[in-house]
C-alpha atoms as an extended CHARMM CRD file, in Angstrom:
* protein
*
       279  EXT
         1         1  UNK       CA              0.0000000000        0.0000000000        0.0000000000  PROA      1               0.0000000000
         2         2  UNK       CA              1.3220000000        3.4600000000       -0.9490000000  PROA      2               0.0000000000
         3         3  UNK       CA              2.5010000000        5.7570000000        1.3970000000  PROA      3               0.0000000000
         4         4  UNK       CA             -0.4430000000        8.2020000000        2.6810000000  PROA      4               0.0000000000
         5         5  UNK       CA              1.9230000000       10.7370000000        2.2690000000  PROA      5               0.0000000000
         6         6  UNK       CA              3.0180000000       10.2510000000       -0.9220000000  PROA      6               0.0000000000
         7         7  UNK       CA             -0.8720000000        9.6180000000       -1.9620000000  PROA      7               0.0000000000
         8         8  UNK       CA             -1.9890000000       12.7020000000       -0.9010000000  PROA      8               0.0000000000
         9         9  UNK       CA              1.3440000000       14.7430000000       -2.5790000000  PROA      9               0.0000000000
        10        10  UNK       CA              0.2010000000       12.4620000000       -5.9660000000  PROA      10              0.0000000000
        11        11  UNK       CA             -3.3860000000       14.1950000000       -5.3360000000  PROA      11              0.0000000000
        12        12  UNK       CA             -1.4060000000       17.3660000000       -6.1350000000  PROA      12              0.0000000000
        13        13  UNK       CA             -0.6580000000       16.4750000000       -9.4190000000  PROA      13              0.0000000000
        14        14  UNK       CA             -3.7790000000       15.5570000000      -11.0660000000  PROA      14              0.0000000000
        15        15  UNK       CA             -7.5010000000       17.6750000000      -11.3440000000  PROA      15              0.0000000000
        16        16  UNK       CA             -9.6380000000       18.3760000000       -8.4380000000  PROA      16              0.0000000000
        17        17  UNK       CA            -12.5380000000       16.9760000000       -9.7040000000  PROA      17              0.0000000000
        18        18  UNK       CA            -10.7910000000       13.9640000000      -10.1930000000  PROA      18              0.0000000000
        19        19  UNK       CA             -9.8900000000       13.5530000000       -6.3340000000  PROA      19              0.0000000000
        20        20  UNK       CA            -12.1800000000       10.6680000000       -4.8430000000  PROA      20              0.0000000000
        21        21  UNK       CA            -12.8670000000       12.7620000000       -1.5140000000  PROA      21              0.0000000000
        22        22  UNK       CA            -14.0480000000        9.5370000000        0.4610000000  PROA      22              0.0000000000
        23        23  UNK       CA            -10.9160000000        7.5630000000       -0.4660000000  PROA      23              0.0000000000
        24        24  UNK       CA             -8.7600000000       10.4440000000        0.1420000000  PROA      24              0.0000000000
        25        25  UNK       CA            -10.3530000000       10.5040000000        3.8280000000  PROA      25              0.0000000000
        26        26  UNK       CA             -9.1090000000        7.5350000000        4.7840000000  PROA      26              0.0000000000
        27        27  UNK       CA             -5.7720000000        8.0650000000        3.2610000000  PROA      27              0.0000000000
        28        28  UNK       CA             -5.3880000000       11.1410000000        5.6330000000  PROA      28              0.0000000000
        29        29  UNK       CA             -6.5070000000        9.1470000000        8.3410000000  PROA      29              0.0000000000
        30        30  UNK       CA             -3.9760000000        6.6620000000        7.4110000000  PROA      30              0.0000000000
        31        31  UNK       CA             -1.7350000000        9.7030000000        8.2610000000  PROA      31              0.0000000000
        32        32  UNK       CA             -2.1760000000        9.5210000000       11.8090000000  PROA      32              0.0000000000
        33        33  UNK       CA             -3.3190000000        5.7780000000       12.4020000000  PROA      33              0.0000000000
        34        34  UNK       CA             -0.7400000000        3.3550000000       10.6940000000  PROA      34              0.0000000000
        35        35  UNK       CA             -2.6850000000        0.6360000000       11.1680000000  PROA      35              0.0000000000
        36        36  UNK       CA             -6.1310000000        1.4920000000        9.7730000000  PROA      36              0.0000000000
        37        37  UNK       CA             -7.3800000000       -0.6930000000        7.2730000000  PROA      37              0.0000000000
        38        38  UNK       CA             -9.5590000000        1.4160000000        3.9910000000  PROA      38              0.0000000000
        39        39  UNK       CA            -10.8980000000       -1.9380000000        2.4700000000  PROA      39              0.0000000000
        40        40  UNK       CA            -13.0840000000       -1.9910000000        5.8520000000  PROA      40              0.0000000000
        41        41  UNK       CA            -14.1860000000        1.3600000000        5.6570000000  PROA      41              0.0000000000
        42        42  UNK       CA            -14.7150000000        0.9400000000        2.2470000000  PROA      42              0.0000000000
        43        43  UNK       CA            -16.6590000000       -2.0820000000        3.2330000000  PROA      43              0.0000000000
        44        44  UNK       CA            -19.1290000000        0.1500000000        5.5960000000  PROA      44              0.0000000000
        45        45  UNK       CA            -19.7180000000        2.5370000000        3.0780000000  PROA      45              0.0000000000
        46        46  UNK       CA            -20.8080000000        0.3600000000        0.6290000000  PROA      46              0.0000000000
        47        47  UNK       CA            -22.8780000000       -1.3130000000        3.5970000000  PROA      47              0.0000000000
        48        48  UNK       CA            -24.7570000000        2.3670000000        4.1780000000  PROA      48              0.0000000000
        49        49  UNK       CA            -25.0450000000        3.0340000000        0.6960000000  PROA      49              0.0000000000
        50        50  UNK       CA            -26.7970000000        0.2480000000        0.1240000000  PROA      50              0.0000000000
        51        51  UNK       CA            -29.2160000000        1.0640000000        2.8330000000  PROA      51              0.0000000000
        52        52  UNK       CA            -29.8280000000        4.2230000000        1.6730000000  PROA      52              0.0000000000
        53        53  UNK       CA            -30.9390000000        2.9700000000       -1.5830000000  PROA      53              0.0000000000
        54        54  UNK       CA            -33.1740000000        0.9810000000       -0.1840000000  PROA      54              0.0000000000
        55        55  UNK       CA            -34.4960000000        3.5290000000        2.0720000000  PROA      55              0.0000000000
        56        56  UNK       CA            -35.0230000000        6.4330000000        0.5650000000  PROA      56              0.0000000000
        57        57  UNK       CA            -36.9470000000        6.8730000000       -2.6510000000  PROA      57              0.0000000000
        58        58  UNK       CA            -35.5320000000        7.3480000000       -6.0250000000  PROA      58              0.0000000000
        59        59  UNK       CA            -38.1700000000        9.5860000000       -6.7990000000  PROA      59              0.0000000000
        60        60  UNK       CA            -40.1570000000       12.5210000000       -5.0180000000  PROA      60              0.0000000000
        61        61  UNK       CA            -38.9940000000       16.1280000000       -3.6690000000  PROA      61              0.0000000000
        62        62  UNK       CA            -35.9530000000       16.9260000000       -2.8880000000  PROA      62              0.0000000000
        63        63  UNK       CA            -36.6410000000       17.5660000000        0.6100000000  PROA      63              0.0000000000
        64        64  UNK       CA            -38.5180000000       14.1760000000        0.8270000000  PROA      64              0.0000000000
        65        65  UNK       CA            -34.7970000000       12.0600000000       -0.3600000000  PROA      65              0.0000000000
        66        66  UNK       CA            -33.2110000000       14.5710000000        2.2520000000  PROA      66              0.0000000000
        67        67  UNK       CA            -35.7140000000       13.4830000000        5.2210000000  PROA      67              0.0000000000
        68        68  UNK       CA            -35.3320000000        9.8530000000        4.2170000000  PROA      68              0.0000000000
        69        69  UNK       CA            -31.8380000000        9.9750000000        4.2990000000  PROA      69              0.0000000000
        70        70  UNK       CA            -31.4090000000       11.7810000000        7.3200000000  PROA      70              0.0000000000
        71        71  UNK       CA            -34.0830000000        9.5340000000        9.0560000000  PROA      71              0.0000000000
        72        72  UNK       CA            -32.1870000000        6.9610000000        8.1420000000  PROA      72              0.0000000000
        73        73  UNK       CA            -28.5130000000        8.0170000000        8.8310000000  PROA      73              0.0000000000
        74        74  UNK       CA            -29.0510000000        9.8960000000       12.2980000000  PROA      74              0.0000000000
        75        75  UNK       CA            -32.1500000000        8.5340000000       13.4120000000  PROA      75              0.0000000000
        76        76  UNK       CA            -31.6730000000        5.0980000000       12.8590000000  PROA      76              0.0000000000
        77        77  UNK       CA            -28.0010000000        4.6840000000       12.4130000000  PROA      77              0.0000000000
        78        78  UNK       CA            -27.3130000000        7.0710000000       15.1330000000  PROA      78              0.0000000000
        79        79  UNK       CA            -24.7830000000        9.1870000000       13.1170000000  PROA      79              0.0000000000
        80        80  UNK       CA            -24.1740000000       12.0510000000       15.6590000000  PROA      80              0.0000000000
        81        81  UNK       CA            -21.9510000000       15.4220000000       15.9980000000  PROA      81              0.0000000000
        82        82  UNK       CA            -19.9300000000       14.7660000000       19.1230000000  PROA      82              0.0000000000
        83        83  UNK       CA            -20.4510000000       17.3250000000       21.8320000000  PROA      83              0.0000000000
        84        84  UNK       CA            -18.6530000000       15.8420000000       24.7260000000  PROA      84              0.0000000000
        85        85  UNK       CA            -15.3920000000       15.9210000000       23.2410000000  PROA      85              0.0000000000
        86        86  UNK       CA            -14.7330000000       17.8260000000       20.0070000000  PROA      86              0.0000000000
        87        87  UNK       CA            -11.1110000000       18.0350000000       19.8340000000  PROA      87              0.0000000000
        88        88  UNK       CA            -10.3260000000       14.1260000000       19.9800000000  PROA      88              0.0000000000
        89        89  UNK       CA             -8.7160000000       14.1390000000       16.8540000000  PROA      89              0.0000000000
        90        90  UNK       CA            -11.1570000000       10.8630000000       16.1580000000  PROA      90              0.0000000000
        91        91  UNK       CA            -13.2160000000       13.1320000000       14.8490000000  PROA      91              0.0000000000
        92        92  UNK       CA            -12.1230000000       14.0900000000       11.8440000000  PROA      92              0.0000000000
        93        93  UNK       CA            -11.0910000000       10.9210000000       10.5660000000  PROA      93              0.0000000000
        94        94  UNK       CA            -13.7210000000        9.1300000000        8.1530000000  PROA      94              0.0000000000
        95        95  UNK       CA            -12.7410000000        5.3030000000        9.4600000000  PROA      95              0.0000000000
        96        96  UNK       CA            -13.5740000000        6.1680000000       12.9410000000  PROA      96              0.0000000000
        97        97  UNK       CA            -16.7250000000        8.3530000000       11.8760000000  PROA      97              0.0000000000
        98        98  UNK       CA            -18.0800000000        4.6950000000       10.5950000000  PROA      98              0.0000000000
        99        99  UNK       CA            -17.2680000000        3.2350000000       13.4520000000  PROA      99              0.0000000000
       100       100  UNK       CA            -18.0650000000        5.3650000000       16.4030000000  PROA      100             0.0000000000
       101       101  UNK       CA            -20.8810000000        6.9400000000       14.3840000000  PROA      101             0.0000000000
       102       102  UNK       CA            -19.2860000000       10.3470000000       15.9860000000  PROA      102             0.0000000000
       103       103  UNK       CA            -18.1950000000       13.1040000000       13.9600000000  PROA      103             0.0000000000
       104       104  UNK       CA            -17.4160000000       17.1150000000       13.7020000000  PROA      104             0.0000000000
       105       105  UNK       CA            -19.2850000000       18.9910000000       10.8990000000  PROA      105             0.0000000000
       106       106  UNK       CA            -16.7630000000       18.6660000000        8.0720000000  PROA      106             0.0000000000
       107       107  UNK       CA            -16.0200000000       14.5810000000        8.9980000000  PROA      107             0.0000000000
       108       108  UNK       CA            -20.0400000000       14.3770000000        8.7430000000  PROA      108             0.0000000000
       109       109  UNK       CA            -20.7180000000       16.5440000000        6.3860000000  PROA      109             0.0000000000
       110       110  UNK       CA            -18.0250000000       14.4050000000        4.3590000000  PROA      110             0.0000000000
       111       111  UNK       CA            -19.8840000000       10.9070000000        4.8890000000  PROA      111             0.0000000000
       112       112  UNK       CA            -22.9720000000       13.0630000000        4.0370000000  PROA      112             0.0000000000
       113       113  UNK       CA            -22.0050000000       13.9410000000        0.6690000000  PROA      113             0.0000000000
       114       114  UNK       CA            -21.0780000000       10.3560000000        0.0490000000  PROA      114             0.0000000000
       115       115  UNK       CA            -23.9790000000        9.2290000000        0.5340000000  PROA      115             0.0000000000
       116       116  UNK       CA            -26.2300000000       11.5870000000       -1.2150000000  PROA      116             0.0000000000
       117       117  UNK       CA            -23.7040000000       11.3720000000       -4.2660000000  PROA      117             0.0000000000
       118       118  UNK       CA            -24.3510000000        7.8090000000       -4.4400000000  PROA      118             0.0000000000
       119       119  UNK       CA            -28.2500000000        7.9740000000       -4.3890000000  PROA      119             0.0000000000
       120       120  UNK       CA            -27.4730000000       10.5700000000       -7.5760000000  PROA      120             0.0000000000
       121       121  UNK       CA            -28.4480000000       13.5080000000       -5.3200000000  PROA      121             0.0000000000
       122       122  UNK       CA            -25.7770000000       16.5550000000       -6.0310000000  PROA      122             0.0000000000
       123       123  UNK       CA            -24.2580000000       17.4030000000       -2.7580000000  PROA      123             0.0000000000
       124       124  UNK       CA            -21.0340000000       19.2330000000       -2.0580000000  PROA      124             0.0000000000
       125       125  UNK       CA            -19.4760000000       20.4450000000        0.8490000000  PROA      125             0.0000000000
       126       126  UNK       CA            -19.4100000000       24.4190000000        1.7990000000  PROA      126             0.0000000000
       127       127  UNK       CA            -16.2830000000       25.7770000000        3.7780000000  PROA      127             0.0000000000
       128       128  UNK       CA            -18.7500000000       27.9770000000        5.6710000000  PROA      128             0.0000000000
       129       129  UNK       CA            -16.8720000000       30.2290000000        8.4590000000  PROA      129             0.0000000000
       130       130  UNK       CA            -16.8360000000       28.4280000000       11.4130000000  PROA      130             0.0000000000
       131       131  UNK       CA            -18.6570000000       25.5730000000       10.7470000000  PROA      131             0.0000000000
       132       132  UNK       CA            -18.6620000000       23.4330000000        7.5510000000  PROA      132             0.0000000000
       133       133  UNK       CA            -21.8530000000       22.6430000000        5.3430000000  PROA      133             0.0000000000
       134       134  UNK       CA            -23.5790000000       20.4820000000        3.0370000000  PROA      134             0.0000000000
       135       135  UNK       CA            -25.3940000000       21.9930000000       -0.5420000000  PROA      135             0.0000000000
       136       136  UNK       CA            -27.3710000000       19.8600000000       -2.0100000000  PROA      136             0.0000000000
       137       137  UNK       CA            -29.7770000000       20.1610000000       -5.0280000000  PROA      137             0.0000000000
       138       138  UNK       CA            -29.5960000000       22.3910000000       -8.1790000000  PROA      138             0.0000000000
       139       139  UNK       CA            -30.4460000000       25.9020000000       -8.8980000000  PROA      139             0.0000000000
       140       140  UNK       CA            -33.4540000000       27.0570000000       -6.9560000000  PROA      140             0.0000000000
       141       141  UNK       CA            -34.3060000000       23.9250000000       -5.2050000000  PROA      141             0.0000000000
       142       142  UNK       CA            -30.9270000000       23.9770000000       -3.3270000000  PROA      142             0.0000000000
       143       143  UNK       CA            -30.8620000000       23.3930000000        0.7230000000  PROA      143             0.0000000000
       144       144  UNK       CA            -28.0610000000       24.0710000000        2.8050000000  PROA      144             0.0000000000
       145       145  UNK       CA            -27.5820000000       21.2790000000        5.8180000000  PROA      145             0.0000000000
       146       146  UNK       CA            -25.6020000000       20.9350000000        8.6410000000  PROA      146             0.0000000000
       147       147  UNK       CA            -24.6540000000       17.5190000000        9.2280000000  PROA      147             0.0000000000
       148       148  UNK       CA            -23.6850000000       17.9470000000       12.3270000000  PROA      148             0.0000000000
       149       149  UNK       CA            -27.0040000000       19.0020000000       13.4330000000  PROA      149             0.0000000000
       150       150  UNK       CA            -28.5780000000       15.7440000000       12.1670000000  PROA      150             0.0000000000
       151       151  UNK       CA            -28.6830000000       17.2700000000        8.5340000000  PROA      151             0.0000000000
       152       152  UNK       CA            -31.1750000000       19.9850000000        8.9240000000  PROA      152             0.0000000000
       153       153  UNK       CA            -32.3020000000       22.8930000000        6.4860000000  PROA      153             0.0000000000
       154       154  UNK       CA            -30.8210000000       25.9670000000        7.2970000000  PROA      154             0.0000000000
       155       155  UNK       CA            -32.4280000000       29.4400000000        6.5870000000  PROA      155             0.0000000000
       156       156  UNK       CA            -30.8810000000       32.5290000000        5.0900000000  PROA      156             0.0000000000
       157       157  UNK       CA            -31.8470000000       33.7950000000        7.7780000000  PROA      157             0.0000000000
       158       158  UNK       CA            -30.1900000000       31.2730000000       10.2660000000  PROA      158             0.0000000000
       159       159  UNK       CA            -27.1320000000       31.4550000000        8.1850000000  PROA      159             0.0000000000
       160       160  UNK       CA            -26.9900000000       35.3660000000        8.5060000000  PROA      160             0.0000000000
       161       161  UNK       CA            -27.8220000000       34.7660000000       12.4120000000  PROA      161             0.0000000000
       162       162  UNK       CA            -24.3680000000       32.0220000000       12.3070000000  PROA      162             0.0000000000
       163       163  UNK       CA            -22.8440000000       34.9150000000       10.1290000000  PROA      163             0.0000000000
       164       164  UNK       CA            -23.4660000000       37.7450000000       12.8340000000  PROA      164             0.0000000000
       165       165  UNK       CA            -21.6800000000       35.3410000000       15.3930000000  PROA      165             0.0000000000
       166       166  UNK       CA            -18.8770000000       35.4730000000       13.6360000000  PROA      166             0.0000000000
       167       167  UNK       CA            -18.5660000000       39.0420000000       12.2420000000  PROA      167             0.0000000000
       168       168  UNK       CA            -20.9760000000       41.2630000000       14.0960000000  PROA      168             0.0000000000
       169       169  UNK       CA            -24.8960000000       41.7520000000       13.4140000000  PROA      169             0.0000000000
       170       170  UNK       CA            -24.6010000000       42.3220000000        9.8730000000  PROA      170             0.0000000000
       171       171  UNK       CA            -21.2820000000       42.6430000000        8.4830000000  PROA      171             0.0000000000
       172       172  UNK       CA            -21.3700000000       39.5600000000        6.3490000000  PROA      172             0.0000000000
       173       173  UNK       CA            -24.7070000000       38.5810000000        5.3530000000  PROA      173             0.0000000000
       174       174  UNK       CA            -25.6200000000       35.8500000000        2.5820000000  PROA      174             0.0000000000
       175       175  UNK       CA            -26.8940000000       38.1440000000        0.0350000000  PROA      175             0.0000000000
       176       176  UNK       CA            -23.8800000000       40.3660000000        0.2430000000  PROA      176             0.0000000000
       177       177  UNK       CA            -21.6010000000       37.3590000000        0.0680000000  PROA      177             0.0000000000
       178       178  UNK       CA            -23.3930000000       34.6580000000       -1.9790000000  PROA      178             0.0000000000
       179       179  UNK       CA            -19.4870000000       32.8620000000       -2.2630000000  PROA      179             0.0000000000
       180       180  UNK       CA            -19.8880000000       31.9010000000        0.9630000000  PROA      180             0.0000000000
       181       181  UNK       CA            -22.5080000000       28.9850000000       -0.0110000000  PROA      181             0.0000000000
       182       182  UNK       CA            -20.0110000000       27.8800000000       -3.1650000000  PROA      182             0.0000000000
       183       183  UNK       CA            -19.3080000000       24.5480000000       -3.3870000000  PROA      183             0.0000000000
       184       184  UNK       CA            -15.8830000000       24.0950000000       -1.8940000000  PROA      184             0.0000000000
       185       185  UNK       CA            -12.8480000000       22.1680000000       -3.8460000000  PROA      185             0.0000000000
       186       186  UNK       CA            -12.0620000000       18.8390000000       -2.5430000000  PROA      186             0.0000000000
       187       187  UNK       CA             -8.5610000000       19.6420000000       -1.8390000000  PROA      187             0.0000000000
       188       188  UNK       CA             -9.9460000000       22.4810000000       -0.0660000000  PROA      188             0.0000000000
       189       189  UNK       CA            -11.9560000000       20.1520000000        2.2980000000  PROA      189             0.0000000000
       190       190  UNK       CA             -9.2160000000       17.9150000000        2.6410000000  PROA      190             0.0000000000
       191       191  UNK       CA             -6.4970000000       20.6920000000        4.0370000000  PROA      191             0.0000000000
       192       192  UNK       CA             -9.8200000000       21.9450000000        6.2950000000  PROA      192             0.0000000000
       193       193  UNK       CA             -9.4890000000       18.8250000000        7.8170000000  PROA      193             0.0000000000
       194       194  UNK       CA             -5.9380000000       18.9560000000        8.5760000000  PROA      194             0.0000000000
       195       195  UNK       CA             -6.1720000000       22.4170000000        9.4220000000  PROA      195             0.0000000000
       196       196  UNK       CA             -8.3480000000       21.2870000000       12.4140000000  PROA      196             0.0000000000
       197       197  UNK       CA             -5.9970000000       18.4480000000       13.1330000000  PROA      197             0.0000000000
       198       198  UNK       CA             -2.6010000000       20.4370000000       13.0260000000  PROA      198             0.0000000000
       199       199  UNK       CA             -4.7220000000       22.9180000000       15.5340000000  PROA      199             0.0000000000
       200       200  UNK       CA             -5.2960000000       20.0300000000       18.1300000000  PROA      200             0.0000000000
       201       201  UNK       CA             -2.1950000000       18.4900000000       18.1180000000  PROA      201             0.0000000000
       202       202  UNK       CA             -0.4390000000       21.7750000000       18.3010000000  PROA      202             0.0000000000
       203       203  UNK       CA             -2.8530000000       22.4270000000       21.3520000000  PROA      203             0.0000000000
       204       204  UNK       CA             -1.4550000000       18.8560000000       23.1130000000  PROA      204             0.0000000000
       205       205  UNK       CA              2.2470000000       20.3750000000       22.1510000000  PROA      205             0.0000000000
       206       206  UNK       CA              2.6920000000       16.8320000000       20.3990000000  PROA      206             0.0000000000
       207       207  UNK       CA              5.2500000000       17.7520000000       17.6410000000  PROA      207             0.0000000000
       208       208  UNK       CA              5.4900000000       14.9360000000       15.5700000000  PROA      208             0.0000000000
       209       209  UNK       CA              1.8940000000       14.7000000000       14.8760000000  PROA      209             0.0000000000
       210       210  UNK       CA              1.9520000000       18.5210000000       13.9600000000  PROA      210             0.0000000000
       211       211  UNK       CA              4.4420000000       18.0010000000       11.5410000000  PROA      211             0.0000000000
       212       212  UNK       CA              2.4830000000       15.0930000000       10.1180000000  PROA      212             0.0000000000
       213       213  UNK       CA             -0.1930000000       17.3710000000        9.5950000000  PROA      213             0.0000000000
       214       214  UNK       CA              1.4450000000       20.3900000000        8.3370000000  PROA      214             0.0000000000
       215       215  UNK       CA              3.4210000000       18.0230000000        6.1190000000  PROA      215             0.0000000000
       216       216  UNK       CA              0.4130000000       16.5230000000        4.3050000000  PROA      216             0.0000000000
       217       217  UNK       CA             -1.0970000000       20.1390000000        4.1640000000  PROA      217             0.0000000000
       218       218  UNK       CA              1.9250000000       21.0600000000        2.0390000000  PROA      218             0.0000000000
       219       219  UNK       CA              1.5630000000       17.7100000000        0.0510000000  PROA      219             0.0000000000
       220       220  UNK       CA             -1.6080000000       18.8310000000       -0.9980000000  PROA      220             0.0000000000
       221       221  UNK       CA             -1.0220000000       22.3820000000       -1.2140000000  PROA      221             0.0000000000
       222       222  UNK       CA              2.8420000000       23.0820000000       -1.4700000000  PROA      222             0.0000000000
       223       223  UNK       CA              2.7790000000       26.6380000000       -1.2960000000  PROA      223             0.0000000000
       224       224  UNK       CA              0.3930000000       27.5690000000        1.2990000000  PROA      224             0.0000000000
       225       225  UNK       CA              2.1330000000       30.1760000000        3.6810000000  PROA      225             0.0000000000
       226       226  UNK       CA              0.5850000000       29.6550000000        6.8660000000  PROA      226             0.0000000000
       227       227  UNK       CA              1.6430000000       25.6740000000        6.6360000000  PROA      227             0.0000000000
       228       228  UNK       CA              5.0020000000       26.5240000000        5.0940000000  PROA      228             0.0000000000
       229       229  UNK       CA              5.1040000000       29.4920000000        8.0260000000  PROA      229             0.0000000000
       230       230  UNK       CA              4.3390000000       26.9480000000       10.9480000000  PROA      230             0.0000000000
       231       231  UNK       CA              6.3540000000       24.1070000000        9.9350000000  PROA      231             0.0000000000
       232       232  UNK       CA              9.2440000000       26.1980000000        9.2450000000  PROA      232             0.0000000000
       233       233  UNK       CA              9.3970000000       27.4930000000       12.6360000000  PROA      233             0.0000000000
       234       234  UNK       CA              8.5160000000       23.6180000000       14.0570000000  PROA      234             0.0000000000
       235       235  UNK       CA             11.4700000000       22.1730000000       11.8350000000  PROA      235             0.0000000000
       236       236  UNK       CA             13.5310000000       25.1760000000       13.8970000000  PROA      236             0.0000000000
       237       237  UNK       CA             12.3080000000       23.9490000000       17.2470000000  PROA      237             0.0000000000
       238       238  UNK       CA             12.9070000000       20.2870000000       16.3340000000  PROA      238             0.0000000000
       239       239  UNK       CA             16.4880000000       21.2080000000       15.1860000000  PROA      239             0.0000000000
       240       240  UNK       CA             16.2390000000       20.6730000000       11.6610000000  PROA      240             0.0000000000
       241       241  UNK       CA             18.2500000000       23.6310000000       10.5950000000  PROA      241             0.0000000000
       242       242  UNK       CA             17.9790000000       22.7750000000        6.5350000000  PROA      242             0.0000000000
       243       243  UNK       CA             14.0020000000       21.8180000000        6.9650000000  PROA      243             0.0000000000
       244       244  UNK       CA             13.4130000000       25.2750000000        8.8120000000  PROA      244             0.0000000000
       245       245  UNK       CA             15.6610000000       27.5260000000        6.0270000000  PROA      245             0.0000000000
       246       246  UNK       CA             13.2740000000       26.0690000000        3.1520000000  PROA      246             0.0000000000
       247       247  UNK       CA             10.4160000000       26.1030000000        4.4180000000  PROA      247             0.0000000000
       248       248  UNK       CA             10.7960000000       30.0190000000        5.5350000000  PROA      248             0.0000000000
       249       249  UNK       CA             12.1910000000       31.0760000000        2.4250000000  PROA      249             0.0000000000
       250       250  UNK       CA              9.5000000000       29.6940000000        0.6600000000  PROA      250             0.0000000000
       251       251  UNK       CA              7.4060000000       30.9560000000        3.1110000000  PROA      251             0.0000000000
       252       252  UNK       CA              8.6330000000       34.5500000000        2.2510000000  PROA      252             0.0000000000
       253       253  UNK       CA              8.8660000000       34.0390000000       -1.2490000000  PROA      253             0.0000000000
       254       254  UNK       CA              4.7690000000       33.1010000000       -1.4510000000  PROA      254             0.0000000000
       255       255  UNK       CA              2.7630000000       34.6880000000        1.4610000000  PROA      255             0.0000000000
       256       256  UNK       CA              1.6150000000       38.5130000000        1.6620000000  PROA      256             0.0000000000
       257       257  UNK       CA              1.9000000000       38.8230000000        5.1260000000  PROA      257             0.0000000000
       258       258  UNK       CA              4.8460000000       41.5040000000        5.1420000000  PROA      258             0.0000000000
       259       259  UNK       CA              4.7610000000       41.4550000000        9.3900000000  PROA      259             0.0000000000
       260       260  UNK       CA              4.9790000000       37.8260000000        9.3810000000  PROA      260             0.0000000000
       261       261  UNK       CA              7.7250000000       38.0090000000        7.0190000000  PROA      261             0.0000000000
       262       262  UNK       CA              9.5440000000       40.4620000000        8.8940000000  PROA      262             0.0000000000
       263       263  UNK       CA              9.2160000000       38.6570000000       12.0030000000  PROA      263             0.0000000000
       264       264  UNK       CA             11.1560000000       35.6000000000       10.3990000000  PROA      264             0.0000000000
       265       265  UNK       CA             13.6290000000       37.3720000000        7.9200000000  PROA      265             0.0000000000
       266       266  UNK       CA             16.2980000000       37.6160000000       11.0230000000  PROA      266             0.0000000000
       267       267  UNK       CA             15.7570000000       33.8970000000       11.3650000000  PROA      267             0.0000000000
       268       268  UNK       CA             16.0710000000       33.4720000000        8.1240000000  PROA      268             0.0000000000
       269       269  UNK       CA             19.3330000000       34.9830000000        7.9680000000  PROA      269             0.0000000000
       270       270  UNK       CA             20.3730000000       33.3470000000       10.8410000000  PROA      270             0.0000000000
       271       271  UNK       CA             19.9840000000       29.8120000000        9.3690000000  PROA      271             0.0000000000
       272       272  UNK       CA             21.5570000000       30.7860000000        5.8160000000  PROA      272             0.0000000000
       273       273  UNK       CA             24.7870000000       32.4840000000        7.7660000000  PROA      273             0.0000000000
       274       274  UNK       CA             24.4120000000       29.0840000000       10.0190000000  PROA      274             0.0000000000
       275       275  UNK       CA             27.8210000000       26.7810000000        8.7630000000  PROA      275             0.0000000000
       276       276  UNK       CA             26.2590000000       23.7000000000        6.9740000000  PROA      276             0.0000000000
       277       277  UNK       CA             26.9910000000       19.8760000000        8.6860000000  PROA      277             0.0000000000
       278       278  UNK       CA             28.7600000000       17.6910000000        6.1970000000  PROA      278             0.0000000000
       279       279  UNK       CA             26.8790000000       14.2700000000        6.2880000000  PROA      279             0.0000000000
């Protein structure tokens, strides 16, 4: 089996469309958990997707498919968002979704979009601020979910209520920022997810899993600054002096953050005046 790391830098290389998001799931949770085994997963999925054709019908409203499924999936399958403790990192990877039936909104919303894609209902995730979303439908029939809330049909007016949380009582609102409900790029989803895995294990101070993170962010998307920024700086605390000077100069070559830049150029300087080990 290929190396997850490797998979995901291949994922790089080819079109987004192209990226099968489910399978790529599980090769970022491969990431983290040596041991798990996609064919399983795989296995469930297939299991749940079967149900769900049987369940709900293949014809009638959309909002009728989207109440059968949801009956189905969180009702009777007792697919929940976890509440109790949403920073175990558990949570964000699709293997132990299917298995602990547990998830965060983007892990969920994930398995969501599965599902619906294989019952031929268009679904895509949205990288909503703050908490991620399901679209599903086309043109004016569209619903926005939240999977994490057992899949129900938001509002504009809820969404401007979650928006107001978030920027102030109308700042942001839906009709002055339609692009907030786009569907978002599977890539995208995919470094959302490590995003909120490289912020837990950087809040448990455990390093290696950081740079695990971090390192399959930049796989995915090589020249994203705040990655390049924080794993430079990690590589310096870890002592890997060459690590550290690329990363940074890349880092300062790319972003358009001219304070952060600043703040690193003396380190910078100080690792390229740094005398080179001969190995």
């Amino acid at each position: 089996m290929q190396d997850p790391q490797q998979a995901l830098a291949a994922l790089a290389a080819g079109p987004d469309d192209a990226i099968d998001l489910t399978a790529a799931a599980l090769t970022l949770s491969r990431v983290f958990q040596p041991g798990v085994d996609p064919a399983a997963s795989h296995g469930e999925l297939a299991l749940l997707s079967a149900a769900a054709e049987a369940r709900v019908p293949a014809t009638g409203t959309l909002l009728e498919r989207v109440a059968a499924l949801n009956t189905l999936l969180f009702d009777e399958l007792g697919f929940a968002g976890e509440h109790e403790d949403f920073y175990d990192p558990r949570n964000s990877f699709l293997d132990q979704v299917l298995v602990r039936r547990r998830g965060i909104p983007i892990s969920l919303s994930v398995l969501y979009c599965a599902l619906a894609g294989r019952l031929g209902l268009p679904a895509y995730g949205i990288s909503f601020p703050a908490h991620f979303l399901v679209r599903i439908g086309r043109g004016d029939g569209t619903l926005v979910l939240d999977a994490y809330a057992g899949g129900i049909a938001l509002s504009e007016q809820e969404l401007d209520r979650r928006l107001a949380d978030v920027y102030g009582e109308g700042a942001v609102t839906i009709r002055s920022h339609p692009s907030l409900l786009r569907p978002a790029g599977k890539r995208e989803i995919l470094v959302r997810m490590l995003r909120n895995l490289a912020g837990i294990y950087a809040g448990r101070k455990d390093d290696l899993q950081l740079l695990s993170a971090l390192t399959a962010m930049l796989n995915l998307l090589p020249d994203l600054p705040d990655a390049l920024h924080q794993r430079g700086l990690l590589f310096h605390k870890l002592g890997h002096a060459a690590g550290a000077l690329s990363d940074l100069r890349r880092f300062a070559e790319v972003s358009d953050d001219a304070e952060q830049i600043a703040a690193v150029s003396p380190l910078i300087d100080a690792l390229t005046s740094r005398p080179q080990r001969l190995h």
